[in-house]
C-alpha positions as CSV (number, residue, x, y, z in Angstrom):
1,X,-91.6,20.4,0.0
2,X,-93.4,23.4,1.1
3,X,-95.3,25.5,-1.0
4,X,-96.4,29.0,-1.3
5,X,-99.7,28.3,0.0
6,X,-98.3,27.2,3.3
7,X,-96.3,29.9,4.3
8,X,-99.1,32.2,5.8
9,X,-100.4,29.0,7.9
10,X,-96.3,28.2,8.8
11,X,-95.0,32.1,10.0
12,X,-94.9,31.5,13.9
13,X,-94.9,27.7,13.9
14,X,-92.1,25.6,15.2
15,X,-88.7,24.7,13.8
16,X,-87.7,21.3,14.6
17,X,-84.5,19.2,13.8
18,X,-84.8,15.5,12.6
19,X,-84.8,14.0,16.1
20,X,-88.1,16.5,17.0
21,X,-86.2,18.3,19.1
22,X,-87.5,22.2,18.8
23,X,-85.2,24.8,17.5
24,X,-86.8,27.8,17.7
25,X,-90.0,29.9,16.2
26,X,-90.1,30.8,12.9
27,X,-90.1,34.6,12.0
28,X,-89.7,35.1,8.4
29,X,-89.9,33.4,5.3
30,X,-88.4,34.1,2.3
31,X,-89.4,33.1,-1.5
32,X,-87.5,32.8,-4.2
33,X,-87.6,35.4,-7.2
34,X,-87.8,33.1,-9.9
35,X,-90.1,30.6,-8.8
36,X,-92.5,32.2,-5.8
37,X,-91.3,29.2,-3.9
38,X,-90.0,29.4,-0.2
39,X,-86.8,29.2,0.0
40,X,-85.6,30.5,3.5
41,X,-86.4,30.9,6.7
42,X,-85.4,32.9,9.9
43,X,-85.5,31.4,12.8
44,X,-85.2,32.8,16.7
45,X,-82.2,31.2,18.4
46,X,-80.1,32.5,21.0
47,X,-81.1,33.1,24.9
48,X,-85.0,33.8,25.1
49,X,-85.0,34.1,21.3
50,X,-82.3,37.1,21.2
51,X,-81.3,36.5,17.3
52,X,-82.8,34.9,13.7
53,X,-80.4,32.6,12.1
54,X,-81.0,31.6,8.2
55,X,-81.9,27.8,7.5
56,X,-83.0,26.8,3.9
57,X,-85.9,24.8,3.0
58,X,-85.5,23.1,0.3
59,X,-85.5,19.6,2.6
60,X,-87.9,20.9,5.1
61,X,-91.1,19.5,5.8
62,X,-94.4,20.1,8.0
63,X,-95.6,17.6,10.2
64,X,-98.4,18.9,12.9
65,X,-98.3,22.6,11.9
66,X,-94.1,22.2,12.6
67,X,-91.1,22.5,9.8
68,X,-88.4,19.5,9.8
69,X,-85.5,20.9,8.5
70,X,-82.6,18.1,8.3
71,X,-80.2,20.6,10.6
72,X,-79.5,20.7,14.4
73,X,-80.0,23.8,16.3
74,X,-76.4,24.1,16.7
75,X,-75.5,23.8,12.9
76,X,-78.3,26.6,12.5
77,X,-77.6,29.0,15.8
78,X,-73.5,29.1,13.8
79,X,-74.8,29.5,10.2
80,X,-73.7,33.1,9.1
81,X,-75.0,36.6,10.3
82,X,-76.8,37.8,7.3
83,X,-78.8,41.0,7.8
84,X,-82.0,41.0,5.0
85,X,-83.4,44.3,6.9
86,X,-84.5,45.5,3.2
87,X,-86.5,42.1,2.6
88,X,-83.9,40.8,0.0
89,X,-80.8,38.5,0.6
90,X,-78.2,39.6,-1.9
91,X,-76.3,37.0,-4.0
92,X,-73.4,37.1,-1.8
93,X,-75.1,36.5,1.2
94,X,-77.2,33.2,-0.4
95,X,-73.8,32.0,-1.5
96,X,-72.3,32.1,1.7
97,X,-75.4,30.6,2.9
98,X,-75.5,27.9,0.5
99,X,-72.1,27.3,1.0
100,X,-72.3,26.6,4.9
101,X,-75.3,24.5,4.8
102,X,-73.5,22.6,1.8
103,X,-76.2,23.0,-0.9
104,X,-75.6,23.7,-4.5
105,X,-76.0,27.2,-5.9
106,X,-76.7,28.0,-9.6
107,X,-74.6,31.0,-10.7
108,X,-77.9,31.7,-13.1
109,X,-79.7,33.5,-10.4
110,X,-77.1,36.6,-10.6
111,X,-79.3,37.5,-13.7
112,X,-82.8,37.8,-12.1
113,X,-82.2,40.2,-9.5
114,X,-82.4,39.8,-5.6
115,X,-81.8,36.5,-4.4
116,X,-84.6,36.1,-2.0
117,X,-87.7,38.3,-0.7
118,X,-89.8,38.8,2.6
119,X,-93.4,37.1,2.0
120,X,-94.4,40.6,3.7
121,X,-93.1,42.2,0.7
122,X,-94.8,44.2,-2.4
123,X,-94.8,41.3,-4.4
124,X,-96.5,37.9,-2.8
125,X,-100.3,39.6,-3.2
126,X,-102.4,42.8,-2.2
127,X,-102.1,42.5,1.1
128,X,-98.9,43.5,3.5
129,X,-97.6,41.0,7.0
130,X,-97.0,43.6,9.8
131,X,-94.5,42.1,12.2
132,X,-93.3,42.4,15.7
133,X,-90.6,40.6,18.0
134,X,-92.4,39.4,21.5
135,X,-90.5,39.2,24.7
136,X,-90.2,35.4,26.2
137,X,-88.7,35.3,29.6
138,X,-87.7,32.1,31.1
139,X,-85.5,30.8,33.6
140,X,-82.2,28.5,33.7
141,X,-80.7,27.0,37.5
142,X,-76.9,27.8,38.0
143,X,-74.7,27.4,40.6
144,X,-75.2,30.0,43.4
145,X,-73.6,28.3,46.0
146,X,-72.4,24.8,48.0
147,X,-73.6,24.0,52.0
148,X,-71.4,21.0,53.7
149,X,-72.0,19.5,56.5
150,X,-68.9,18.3,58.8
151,X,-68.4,18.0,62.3
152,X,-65.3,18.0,64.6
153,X,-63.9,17.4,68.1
154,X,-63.8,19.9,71.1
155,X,-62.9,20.0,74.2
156,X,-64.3,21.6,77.5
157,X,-64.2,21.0,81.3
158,X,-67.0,20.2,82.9
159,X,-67.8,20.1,86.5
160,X,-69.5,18.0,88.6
161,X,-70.1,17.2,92.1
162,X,-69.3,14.0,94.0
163,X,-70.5,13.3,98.2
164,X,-67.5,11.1,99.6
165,X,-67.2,9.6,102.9
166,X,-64.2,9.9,105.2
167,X,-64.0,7.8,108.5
168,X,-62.4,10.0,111.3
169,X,-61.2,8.5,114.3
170,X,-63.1,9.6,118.0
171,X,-61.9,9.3,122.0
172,X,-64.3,8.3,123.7
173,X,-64.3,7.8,127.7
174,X,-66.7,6.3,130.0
175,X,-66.2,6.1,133.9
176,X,-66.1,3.2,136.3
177,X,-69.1,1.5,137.1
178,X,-70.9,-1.2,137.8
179,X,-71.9,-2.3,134.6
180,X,-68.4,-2.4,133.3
181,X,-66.3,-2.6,136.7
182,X,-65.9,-6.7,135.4
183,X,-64.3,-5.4,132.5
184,X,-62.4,-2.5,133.6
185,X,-60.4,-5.0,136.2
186,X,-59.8,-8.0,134.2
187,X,-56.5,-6.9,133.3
188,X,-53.2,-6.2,135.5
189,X,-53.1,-3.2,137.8
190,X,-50.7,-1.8,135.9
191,X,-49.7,-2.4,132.5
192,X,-48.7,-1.2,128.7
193,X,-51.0,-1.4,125.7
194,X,-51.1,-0.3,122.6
195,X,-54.5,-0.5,120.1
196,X,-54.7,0.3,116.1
197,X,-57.6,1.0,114.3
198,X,-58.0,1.2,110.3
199,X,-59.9,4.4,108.9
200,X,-61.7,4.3,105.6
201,X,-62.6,7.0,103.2
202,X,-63.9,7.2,99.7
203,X,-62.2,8.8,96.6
204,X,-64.2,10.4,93.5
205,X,-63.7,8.1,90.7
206,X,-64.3,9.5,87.1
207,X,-65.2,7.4,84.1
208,X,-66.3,8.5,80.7
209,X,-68.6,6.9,77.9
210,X,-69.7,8.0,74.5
211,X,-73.4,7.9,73.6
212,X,-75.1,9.9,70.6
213,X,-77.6,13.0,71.6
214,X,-78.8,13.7,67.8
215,X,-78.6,13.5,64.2
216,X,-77.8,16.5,62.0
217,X,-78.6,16.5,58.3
218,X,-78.5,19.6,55.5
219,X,-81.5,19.9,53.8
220,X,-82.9,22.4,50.9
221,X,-85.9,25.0,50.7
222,X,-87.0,26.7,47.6
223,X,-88.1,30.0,47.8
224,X,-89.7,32.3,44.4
225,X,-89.1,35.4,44.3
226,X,-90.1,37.9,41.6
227,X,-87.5,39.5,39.0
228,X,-88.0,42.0,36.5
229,X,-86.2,41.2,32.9
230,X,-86.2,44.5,30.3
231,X,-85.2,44.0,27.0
232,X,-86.0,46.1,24.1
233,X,-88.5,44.6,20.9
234,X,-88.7,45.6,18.1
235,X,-92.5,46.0,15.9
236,X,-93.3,47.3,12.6
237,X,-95.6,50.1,12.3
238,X,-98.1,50.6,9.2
239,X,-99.5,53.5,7.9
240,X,-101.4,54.4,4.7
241,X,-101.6,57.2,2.6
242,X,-104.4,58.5,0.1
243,X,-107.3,55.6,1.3
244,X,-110.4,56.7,3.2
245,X,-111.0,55.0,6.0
246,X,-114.1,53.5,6.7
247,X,-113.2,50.4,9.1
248,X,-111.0,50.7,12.6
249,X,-108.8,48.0,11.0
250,X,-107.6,50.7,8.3
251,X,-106.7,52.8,10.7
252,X,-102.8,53.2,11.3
253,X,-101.5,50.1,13.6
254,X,-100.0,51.3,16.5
């Protein structure tokens, strides 16, 4: 159970659920009006901290400076939007609190005033908790787009150039003479005869084979760039009235 003594040393600290997971920071605590105990706290859910949800501690404990409350973030980020701006929770709004995190609630407390109160208030001791909301920014990865790799089939003529050879056929004569005169009369005087010869030439042939020429892969960079996040906060201001001041820290908190 956590006492009265604990709260100042609790304001800030960590909410956790019964698994240890964290829930959120803890900005208020309330006590009850009959007994001075804590009975409620406000913690910051939402994106970056964005709202305060109520969560009750009557089963919470502190282990390592962080409350165990018996609740999941989700069952507290839903629990009804109850606005204590004044420091008080009326009886209608602990009912309906009572009622969602399925805890008793004794009708007796409509007799003694205000349900619950802000430990900053008049009535914890002489002293008075200034508050102020801080600004946490953080980041979350989404989709922002898809790359695919594919490939596909084209086709393109290409030219090239192939030498051929191509056997022509020639006349050639030679005259009469000694050398050949054995040759050139070894036949009738006079006769008919007829002589063939075969020409040759070549022809381009064209063949084609597949090889690979490279490898093509998709592949990711990160790059950081800077972004500016504004979002308003809200602080409590303190002034006094009628006291001389005679340190800095009396001054008015600005």
């Amino acid at each position: 159970m956590i006492t009265q003594d604990q709260v100042r040393d609790l304001m800030g600290s960590q909410l956790i659920d019964p698994a240890g997971s964290k829930i959120g920071k803890v900005g208020q605590i309330y006590l009850d009006d009959q007994t001075g105990q804590p009975e409620w706290a406000t913690v910051n859910t939402g994106l970056f901290g964005s709202s305060e949800s109520f969560v009750p501690l009557a089963q919470a404990e502190t282990t390592g400076g962080e409350i165990r409350v018996p609740y999941d973030r989700d069952k507290i980020k839903d629990a009804p939007n109850v606005s204590a701006d004044g420091g008080h929770l009326d009886q209608a709004e602990e009912v309906e609190l009572y009622r969602y995190y399925g805890l008793d609630y004794s009708e007796s407390r409509s007799d003694s005033g205000p349900a619950g109160k802000d430990v900053s208030g008049p009535n914890t001791d002489d002293a008075m908790t200034r508050s102020e909301e801080r600004l946490h920014a953080g980041t979350e990865t989404v989709t922002a787009g898809k790359a695919r790799l594919r490939k596909w089939v084209e086709t393109e003529k290409q030219q090239v150039t192939v030498p051929v050879k191509k056997e022509k056929a020639r006349l050639e004569t030679e005259p009469i003479t000694d050398a050949n005169r054995g040759d050139g009369m070894s036949g009738p005087d006079l006769s008919e005869e007829e002589h063939e010869v075969t020409l040759t030439e070549e022809r381009p042939v064209v063949a084609k084979e597949t090889v690979p020429v490279e490898r093509v892969r998709v592949t990711k960079d990160v790059e950081t760039e800077d972004h500016q996040v504004t979002e308003d906060v809200r602080k409590e201001r303190g002034d006094a009235e009628g006291v001389d001041v005679t340190d800095d820290r009396s001054r008015t908190t600005r």
